[in-house]
C-alpha positions as CSV (number, residue, x, y, z in Angstrom):
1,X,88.0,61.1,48.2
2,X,90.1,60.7,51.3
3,X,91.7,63.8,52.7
4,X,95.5,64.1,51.7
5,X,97.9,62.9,54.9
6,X,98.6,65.5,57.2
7,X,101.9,67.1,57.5
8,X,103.5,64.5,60.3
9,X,106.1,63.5,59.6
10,X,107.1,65.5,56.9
11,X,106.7,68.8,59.1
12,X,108.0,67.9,62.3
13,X,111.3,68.8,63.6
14,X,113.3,65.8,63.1
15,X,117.0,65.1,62.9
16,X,119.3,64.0,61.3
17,X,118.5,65.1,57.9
18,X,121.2,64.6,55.6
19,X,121.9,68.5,54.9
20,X,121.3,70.4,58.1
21,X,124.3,72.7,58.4
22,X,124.5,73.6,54.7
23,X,123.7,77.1,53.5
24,X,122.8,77.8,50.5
25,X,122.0,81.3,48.2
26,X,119.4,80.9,45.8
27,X,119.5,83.0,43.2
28,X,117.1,82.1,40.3
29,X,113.7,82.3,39.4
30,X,110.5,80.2,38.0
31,X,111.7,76.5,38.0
32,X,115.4,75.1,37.3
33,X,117.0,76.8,39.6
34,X,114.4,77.2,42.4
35,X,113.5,73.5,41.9
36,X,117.0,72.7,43.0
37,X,117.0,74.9,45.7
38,X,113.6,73.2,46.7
39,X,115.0,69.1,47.1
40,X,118.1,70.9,49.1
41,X,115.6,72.4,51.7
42,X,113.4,69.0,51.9
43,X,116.8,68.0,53.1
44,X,118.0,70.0,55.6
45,X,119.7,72.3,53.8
46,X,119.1,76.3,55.2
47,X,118.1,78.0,51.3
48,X,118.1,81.5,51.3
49,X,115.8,82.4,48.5
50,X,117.7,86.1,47.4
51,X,115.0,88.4,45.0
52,X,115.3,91.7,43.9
53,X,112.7,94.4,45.7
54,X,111.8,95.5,42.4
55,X,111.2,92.2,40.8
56,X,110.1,89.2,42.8
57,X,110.2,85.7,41.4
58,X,107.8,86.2,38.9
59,X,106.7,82.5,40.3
60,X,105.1,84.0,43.3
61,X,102.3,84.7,41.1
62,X,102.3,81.9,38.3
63,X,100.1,78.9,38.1
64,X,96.1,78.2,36.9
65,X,95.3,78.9,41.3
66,X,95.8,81.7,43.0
67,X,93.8,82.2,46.2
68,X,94.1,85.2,48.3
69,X,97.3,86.6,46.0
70,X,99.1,83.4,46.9
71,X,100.2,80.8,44.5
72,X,99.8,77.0,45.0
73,X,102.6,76.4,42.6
74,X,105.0,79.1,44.5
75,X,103.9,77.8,48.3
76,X,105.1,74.2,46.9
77,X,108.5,75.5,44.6
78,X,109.6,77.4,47.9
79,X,108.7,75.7,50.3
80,X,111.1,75.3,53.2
81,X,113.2,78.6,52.3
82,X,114.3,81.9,53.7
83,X,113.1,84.8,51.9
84,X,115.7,87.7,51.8
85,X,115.2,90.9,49.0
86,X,118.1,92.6,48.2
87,X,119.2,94.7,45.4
88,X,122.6,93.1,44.3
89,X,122.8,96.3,41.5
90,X,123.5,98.5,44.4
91,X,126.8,98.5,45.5
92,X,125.5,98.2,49.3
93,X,123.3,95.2,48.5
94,X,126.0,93.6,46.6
95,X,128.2,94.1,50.1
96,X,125.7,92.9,51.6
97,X,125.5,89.4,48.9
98,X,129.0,88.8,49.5
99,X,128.9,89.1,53.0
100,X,126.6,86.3,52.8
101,X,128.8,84.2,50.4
102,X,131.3,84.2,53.1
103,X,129.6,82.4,55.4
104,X,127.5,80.2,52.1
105,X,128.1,76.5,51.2
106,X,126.3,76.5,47.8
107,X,125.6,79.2,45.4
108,X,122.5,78.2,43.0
109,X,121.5,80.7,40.1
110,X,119.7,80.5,37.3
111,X,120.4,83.7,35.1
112,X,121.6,84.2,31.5
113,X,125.5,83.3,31.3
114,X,127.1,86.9,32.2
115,X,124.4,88.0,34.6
116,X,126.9,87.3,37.4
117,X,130.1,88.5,36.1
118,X,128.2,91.9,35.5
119,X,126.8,92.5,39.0
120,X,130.9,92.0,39.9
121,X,129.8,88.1,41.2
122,X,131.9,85.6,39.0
123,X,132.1,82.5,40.5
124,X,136.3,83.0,40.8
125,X,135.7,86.1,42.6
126,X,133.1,84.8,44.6
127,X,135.7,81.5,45.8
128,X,138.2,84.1,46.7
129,X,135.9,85.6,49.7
130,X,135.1,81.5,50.2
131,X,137.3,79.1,48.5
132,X,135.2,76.1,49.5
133,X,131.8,78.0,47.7
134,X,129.9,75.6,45.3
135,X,128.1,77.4,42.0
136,X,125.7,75.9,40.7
137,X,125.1,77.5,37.2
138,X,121.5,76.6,35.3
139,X,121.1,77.9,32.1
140,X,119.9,77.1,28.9
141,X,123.0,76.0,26.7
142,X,125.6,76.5,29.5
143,X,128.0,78.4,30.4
144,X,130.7,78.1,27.4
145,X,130.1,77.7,23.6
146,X,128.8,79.6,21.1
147,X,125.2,80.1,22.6
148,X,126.2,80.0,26.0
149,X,124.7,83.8,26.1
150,X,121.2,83.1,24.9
151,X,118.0,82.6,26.6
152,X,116.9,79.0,26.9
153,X,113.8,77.9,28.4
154,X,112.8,74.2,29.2
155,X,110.6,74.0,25.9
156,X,113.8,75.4,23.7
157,X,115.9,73.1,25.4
158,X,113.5,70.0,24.9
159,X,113.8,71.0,21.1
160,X,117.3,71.3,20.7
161,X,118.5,68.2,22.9
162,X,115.8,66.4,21.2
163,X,113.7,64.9,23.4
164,X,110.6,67.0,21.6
165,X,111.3,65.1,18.2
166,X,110.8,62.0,20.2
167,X,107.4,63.0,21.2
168,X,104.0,62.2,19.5
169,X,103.2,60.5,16.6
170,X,105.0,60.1,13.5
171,X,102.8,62.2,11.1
172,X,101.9,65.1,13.8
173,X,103.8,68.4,14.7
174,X,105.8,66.8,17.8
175,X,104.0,68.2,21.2
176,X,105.6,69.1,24.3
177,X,105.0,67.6,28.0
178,X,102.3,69.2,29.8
179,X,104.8,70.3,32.1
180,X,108.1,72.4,31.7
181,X,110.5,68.6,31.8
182,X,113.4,70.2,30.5
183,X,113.5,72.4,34.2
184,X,113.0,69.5,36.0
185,X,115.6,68.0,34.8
186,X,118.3,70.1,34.9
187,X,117.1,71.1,38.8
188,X,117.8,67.2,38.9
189,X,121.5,67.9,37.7
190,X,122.0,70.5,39.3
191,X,121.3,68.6,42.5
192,X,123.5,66.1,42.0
193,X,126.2,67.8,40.8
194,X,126.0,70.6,43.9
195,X,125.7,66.5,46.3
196,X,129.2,65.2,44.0
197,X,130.7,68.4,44.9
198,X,130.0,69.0,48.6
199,X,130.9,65.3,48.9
200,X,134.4,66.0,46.9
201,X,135.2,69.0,49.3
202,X,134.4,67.4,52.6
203,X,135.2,64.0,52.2
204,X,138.2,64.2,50.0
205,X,139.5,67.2,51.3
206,X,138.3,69.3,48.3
207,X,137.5,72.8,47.2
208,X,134.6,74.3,45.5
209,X,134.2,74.2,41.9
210,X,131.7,75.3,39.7
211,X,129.0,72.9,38.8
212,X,127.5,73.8,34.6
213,X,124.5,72.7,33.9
214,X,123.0,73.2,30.7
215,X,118.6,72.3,29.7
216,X,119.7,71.8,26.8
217,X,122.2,68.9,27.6
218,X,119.8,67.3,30.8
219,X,117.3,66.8,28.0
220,X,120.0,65.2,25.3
221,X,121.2,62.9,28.4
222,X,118.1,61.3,27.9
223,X,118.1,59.9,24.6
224,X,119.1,56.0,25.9
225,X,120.1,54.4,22.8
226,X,120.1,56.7,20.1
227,X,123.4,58.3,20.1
228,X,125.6,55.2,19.7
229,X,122.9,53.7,17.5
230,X,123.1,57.0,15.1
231,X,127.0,57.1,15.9
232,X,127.2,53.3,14.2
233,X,124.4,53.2,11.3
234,X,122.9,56.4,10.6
235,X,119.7,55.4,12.3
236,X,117.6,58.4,13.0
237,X,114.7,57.6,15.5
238,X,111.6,59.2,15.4
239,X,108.3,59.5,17.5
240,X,105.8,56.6,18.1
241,X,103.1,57.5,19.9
242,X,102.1,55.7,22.3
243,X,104.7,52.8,21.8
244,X,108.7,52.2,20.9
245,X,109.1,50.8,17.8
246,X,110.3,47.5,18.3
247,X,108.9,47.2,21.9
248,X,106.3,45.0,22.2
249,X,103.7,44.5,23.5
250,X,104.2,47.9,25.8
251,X,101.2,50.2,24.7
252,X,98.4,51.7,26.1
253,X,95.3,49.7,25.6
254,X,91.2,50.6,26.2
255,X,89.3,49.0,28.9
256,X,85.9,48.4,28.2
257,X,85.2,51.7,30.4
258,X,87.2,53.7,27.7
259,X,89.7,54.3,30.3
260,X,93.3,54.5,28.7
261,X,95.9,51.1,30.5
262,X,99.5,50.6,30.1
263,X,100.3,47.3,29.7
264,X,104.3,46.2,29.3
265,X,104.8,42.8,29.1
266,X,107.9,42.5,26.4
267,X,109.9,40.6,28.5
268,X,109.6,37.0,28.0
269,X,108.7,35.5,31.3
270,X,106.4,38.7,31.8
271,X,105.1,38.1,27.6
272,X,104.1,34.4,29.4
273,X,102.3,35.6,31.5
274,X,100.2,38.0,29.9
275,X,99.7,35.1,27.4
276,X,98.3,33.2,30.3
277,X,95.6,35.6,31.7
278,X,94.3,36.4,28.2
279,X,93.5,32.5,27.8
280,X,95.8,32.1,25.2
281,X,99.1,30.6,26.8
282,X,100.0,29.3,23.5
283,X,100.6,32.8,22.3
284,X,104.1,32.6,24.2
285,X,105.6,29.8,21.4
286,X,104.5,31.2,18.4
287,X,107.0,31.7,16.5
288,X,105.6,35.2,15.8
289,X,105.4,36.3,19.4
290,X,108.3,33.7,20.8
291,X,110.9,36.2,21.8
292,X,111.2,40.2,22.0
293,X,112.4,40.1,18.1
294,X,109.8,38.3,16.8
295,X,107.4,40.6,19.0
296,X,109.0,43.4,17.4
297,X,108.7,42.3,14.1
298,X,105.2,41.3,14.8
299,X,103.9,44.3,16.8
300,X,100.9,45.8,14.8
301,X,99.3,42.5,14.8
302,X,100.3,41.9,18.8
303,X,99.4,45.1,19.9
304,X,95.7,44.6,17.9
305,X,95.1,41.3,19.5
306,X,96.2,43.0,23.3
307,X,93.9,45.6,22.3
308,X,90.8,43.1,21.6
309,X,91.3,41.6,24.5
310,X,92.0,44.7,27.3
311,X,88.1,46.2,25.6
312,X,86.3,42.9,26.8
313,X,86.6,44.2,31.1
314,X,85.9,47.1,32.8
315,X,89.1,49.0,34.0
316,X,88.8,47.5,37.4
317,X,88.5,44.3,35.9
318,X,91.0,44.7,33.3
319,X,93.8,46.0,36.3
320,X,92.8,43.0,39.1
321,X,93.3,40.0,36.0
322,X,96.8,41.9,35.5
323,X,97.6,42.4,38.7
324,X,97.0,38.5,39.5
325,X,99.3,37.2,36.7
326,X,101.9,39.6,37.6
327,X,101.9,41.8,34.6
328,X,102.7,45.5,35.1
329,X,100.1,47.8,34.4
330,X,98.3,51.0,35.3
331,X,95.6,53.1,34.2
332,X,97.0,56.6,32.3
333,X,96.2,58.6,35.8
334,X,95.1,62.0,36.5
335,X,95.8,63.9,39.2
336,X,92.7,62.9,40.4
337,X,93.2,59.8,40.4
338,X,96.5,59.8,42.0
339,X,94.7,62.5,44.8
340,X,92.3,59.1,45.3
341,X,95.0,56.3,45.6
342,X,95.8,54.5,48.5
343,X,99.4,54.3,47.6
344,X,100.2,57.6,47.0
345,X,98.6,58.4,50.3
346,X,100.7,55.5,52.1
347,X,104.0,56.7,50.6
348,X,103.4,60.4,51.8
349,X,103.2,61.4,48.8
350,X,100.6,63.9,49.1
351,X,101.4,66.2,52.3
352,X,99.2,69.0,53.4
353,X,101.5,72.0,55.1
354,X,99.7,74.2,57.5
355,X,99.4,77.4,55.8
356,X,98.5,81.0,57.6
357,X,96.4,82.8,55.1
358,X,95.1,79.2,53.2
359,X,94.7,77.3,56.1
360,X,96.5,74.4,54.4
361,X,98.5,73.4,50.9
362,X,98.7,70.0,49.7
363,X,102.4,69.5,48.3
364,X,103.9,66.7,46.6
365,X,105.9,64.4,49.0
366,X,109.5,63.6,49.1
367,X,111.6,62.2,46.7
368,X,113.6,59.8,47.6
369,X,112.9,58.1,50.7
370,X,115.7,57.9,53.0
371,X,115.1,55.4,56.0
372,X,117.7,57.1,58.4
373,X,117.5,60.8,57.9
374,X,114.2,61.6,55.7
375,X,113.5,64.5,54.0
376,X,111.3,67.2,55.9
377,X,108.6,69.7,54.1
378,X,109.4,72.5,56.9
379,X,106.8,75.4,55.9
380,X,105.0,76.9,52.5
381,X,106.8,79.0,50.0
382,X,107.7,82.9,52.4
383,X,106.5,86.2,51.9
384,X,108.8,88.7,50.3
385,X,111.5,89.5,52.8
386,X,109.7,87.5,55.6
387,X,112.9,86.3,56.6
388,X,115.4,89.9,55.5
389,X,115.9,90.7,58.7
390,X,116.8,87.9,60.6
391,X,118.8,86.4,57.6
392,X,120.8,89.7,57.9
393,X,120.9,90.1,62.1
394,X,122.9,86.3,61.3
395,X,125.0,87.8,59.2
396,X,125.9,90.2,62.0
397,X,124.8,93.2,61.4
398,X,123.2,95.4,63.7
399,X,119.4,96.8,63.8
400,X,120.7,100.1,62.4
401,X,122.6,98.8,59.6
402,X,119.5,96.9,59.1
403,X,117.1,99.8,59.4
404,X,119.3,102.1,57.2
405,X,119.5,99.2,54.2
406,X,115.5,98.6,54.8
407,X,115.0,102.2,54.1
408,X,116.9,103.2,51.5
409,X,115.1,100.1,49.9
410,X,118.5,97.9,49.4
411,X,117.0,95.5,51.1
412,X,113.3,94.4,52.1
C-alpha cells in the first residue's frame, strides 16, 4: 500500500480561505457539535474549543486506537482548534466566557436544551453583549416542543426521524450505521445554517439569530419521497436490504472473487448499456425490462439474472467490463481499500498531519473542494488548555489576571 499524501497543501499556510477572520466558541462535546466546529476550522475559521477542567471532551479519549493517551478519532474531530478550559459554573469563568462572546462571531454548543440558560448564557442575553453573535444549538429534538429537554443521541434520533426503519431487511430487527449518521448530519446543518446566517448578517446587513438544529429532524430530512407519498396514499415504506423496491437493477452483486459490487444501471440509456456488456443487448426491449416500471415490476427476476452474470469474473474483471460500457459501479469498500486507491490519494483525501508525540496522523481530507480558497487541515486535535493562555492574553488580560484564574483552577 502507498503511503497516504503528506500534509501539503492541506497544512500549509495559505490564503484566502473562505473564513479567516471568523471566531468561533465551541462548546460541545463527542461529535455534532465538535464536527461543526471541525469543517469551520478546515476553513479558516479561528475555533476555540471551550472544556470544563473537570471534564474534558470525553472524545479525547474515545475510539478503538489510542496510542500514547492520544486518540486518533480526537486528533482528527479537533483538528485545527484552540484549546481553552474554563469553568463557566464559576462566576469568574463565566466573566471570562462572555468576555470572549464579545469579541465571538459564532457560538456552537451541543448541550441539553437549558444547559445554557442555567449557566446565565441564553442566547438573548448573550446577543445583548454582541448583537451580531450567531448560536448554533445541536441537540437531540431541538430547542422547543415537548421533548425539547431530553437527551438525544445520533442512534435515538436515527430511530425517531426514521431513517433506522429504513435500514436492513424486511424480516430483521432494523440495524444502525456503523457510524453515529444522525451526528453527522446535524454537524452538516448546523454548518450550513451558521454559513446562511453569517451570509444574512454581513451581506444583507443582518443581525445574529439563533440557528436550531435538531438529530432528530437532520435524520427525518432525509426520507426523499416518503413524506408526500405517505401524505397522499397511506404508503408506509419499509427496509429492502440491499436494494429500493422498485429500483432496478441497482443492487449489490457477487464477483466470482466473493467480493460484494454495486451495480446501478436503472436508467434507461445506462439499463442499455449494461444489457450490452452482459452479451445480451436484447435485454433493453423486452418488454419486461423496457423501461424503469417494467424493471420495477420485474426486479427479482432482473436482479437474479445481474447476479448470474457479475459471478462469472473476478472483481477486477467484473469492474474493467463495467467501467468500459459506462455503467456505474464499485466494489462495497473497506477502509482498506479506500487507504489503497489511487483516487482517494489524488483527491487528498487521505492527509497525514505532522504530529508531536505520534510522529504523524492520517485525517480524512477536505470536503468540498473549493478551487479559489481551499480548505486547510492546520494541526492535530490540542492538548487541554494548550492554547488557555494565549486565547486569554487576546482577550486582554494581563499575565496576573491569567496567573490568578490558572491557579484558582477557573481556567487551565
Amino acid at each position: 500500500m502507498d503511503a497516504p499524501k503528506p500534509a501539503h497543501p492541506h497544512t500549509a499556510n495559505r490564503s484566502p480561505r473562505p473564513l479567516d477572520g471568523i471566531r468561533v466558541l465551541e462548546l460541545g462535546t463527542l461529535i455534532a457539535g465538535p464536527m461543526s466546529g471541525r469543517i469551520l476550522a478546515d476553513f479558516g475559521a479561528e475555533v476555540i474549543k471551550i472544556e470544563s477542567p473537570d471534564a474534558p471532551d470525553p472524545m479525547r479519549s474515545w475510539g478503538h486506537v489510542v496510542e500514547r493517551g492520544e486518540s486518533l478519532w480526537w486528533a482528527v474531530q479537533s483538528r485545527g482548534k484552540r484549546s481553552l478550559m474554563l469553568d463557566l459554573k464559576d462566576p469568574q469563568g463565566n466573566e471570562v466566557f462572555r468576555r470572549l462572546v464579545r469579541e465571538a462571531d459564532v457560538l456552537v454548543e451541543n448541550m441539553r436544551p437549558g444547559t445554557l440558560e442555567r449557566l446565565g448564557c441564553a442566547p438573548d442575553e448573550l446577543m445583548k453583549l454582541n448583537p451580531g453573535l450567531i448560536v448554533a444549538r445541536v441537540s437531540g429534538y431541538g430547542q422547543t416542543g415537548p421533548r425539547s429537554g431530553q437527551p438525544g443521541y445520533a442512534s435515538v434520533a436515527e430511530a425517531a426521524g426514521g431513517l433506522r426503519h429504513l435500514n436492513g431487511y424486511p424480516d430483521t430487527p432494523p440495524p444502525r450505521a456503523g457510524i453515529s449518521l444522525g451526528d453527522s448530519l446535524a454537524a452538516l446543518y448546523a454548518v450550513q445554517g451558521i454559513l446562511t446566517a453569517l451570509y444574512w448578517r454581513d451581506a444583507r446587513g443582518g443581525t445574529g439569530q439563533v440557528v436550531d438544529v435538531s438529530l432528530t429532524e437532520a435524520c427525518f430530512s432525509m426520507l426523499e419521497a416518503a413524506v408526500p407519498e405517505y401524505a397522499a396514499t397511506g404508503r408506509v415504506p419499509h427496509a429492502m436490504g440491499s436494494r429500493l423496491d422498485g429500483i432496478s437493477p441497482s443492487n449489490i452483486y457477487r464477483s466470482g472473487d466473493g467480493d460484494w459490487v454495486v451495480i446501478a444501471a436503472n436508467q434507461n440509456t445506462v439499463f442499455a448499456r449494461l444489457c450490452k456488456a452482459m452479451g445480451r443487448p436484447e435485454l433493453a426491449a423486452d418488454p419486461k425490462f423496457a423501461d424503469h416500471t417494467a424493471r420495477g415490476r420485474n426486479q427479482d427476476e432482473l436482479d437474479a439474472i445481474v447476479a448470474e452474470w457479475s459471478a462469472g469474473f473476478t472483481t477486477p474483471a467484473l469492474l474493467s467490463v463495467l467501467d468500459r460500457h459506462g455503467v456505474p459501479n464499485s466494489r462495497v469498500n473497506t477502509v482498506a481499500d479506500i487507504a489503497a486507491d489511487d483516487m482517494f490519494r489524488e483527491r487528498d483525501m487521505l492527509v497525514e498531519v505532522p504530529h508531536p508525540r505520534l510522529g504523524a496522523v492520517t485525517h480524512p481530507g477536505i470536503v468540498p473542494k473549493l478551487s479559489a480558497t481551499p480548505g486547510v487541515i492546520r494541526a492535530n486535535g490540542p492538548t487541554e488548555g494548550e492554547h488557555t493562555r494565549q486565547v486569554l492574553r487576546d482577550a486582554g488580560f494581563d499575565d496576573e489576571q491569567i496567573r490568578r484564574l490558572t491557579e484558582r483552577g477557573v481556567a487551565r
